[in-house]
N, C-alpha and C positions, 0 to 999 in steps of 0.2 A: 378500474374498468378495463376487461378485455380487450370486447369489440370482436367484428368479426373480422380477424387478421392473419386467423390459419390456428394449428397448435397449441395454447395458450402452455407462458408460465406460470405454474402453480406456487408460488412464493409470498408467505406475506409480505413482503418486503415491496412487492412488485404495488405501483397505483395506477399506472396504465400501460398496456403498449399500444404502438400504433405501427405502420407498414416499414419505420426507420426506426423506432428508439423503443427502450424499455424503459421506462420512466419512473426512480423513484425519487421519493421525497423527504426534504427533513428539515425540520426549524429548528435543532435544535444550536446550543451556541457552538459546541465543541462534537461534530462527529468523528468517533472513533470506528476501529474494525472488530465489529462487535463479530459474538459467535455468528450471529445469522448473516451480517454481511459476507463472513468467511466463505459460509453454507452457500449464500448465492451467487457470489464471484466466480465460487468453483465449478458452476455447472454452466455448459452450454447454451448461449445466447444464440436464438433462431437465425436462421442465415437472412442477412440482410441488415440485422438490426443491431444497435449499438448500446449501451449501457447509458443512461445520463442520470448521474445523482443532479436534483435539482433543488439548491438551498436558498436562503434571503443572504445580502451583504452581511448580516451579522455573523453568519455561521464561520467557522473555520473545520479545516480536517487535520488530525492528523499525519504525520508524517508515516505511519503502518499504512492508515486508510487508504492514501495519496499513491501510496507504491501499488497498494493490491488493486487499487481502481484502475492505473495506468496500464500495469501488466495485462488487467483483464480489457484491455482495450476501453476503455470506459472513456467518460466526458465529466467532469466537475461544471454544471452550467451555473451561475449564479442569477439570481433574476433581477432587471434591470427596470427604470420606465420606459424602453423602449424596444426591450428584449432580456436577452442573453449575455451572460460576459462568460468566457471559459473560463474558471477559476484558478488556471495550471499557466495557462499561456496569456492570458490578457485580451481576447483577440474578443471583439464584440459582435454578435450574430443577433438577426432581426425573429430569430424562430429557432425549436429545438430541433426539428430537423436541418437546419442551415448548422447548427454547432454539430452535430453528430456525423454531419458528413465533410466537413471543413476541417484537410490536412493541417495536422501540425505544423505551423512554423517553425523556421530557423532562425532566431534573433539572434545578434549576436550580445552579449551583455555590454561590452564595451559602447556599444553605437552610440552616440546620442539621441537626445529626442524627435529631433529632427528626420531623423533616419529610419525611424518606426513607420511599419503600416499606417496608414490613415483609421485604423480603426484600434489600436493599440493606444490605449491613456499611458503618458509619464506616470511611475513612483510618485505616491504621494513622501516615502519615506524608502530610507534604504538599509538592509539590513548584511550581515555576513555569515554563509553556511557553507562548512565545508562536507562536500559528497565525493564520497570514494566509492569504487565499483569495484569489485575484488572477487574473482574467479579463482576458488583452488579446486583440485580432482584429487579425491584421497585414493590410496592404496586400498583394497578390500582386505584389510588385513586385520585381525581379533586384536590389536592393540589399537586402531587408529580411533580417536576422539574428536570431535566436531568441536566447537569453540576458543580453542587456543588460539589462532589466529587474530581473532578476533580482540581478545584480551591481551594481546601484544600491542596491536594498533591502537587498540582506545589508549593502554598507556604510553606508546612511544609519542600519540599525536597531542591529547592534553592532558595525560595523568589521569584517565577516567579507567571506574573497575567495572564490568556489567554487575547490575543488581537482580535484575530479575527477566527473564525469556516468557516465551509463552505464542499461539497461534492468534490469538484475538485479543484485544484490550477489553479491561484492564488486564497488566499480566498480572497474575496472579503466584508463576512457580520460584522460587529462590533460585538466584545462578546455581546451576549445576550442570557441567558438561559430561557430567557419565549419563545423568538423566538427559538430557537432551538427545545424546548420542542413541538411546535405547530407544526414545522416542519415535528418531530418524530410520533408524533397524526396524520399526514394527513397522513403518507407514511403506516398508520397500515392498515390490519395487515401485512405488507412485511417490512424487517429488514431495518434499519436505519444506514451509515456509516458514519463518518464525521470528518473531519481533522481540528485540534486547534492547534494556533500559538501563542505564549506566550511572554512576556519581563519581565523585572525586573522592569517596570515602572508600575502603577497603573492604571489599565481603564479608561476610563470616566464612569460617572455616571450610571448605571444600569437605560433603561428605565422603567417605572413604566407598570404592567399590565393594558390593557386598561380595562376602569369600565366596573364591569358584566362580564369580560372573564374570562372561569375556565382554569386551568391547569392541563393538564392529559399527564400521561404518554401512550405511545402508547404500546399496546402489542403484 
């Protein structure tokens, strides 16, 4: 349902907006970043209003999803009997527009229970993820390749090899940093996002550059 709210988003994806949120929906158990979420993340949300995925306690997202929702300013609402929970933060709102316009918290992880907003539940359980944030700026130069980095870290941090890249799940392309790299060269100059899946087992062999093709990073 539109409404009459100005504009409309022409998107399947979309099941309402209203004068604050663009609202859509999903029961399913496991949402991922599918092609059409890509498709709708990427385009401009009407001024004013905010993105709210709105799932059941059962559903989870994730971890591509979770990135491209945050990036695109978005809300993970969950639905509660008494409202909203933020899926990302914990923080529980009585309406979706109360979650789409309710800054982010600063918790600190350390704090105790005690020390949480009034409206934040304790961990029913506690788990352990390590996130790294890692900025590099390559040279525009026909030899530089995108992924090495990368592949240093997953091994220096626990012996993992990427298995397979790709823009939207599932991924579907075999590691390969020439192709990726050509990938990131075609989509220039518009920025480049892309989700790698890793194991402890070793790739197959790296295909070889086809003769005469340069490699250049995109800028």
């Amino acid at each position: 349902m539109y409404g009459d709210v100005g504009t409309p988003i022409r998107h399947p994806l979309v099941d309402e907006i209203t004068e604050r949120v663009v609202r859509v929906e999903s029961r399913a158990t496991v949402v991922r970043l599918s092609a059409p979420f890509v498709d709708f993340l990427s385009r401009p949300v009407l001024a004013g209003r905010r993105v709210a995925l709105v799932t059941p306690e059962s559903s989870r997202l994730t971890i591509g999803l979770r990135s491209a929702l945050v990036a695109a300013g978005g809300v993970w609402a969950v639905t509660t009997p008494t409202g909203y929970r933020d899926g990302i933060t914990g923080v529980d709102h009585r309406t979706l527009d109360e979650a789409v316009a309710a800054p982010e918290p600063s918790l600190d992880p350390e704090a105790s229970p005690d020390a949480l907003p009034a409206t934040v539940s304790p961990a029913v359980s506690v788990t352990t993820q390590l996130s790294i944030d890692v900025t590099l700026l390559h040279t525009a130069a026909q030899e530089a390749v995108l992924g090495g980095a990368l592949e240093a870290m997953g091994l220096a941090i626990g012996g993992y090899h990427p298995r397979a890249w790709g823009g939207s799940e599932p991924l579907e392309k075999a590691w390969d940093t020439w192709a990726m790299t050509q990938d990131a060269r075609h989509r220039a100059p518009e920025p480049s996002r892309y989700l790698v899946e890793g194991s402890a087992s070793p790739p197959p062999s790296r295909r070889a550059s086809p003769p005469g093709a340069s490699r250049r990073r995109s800028r």
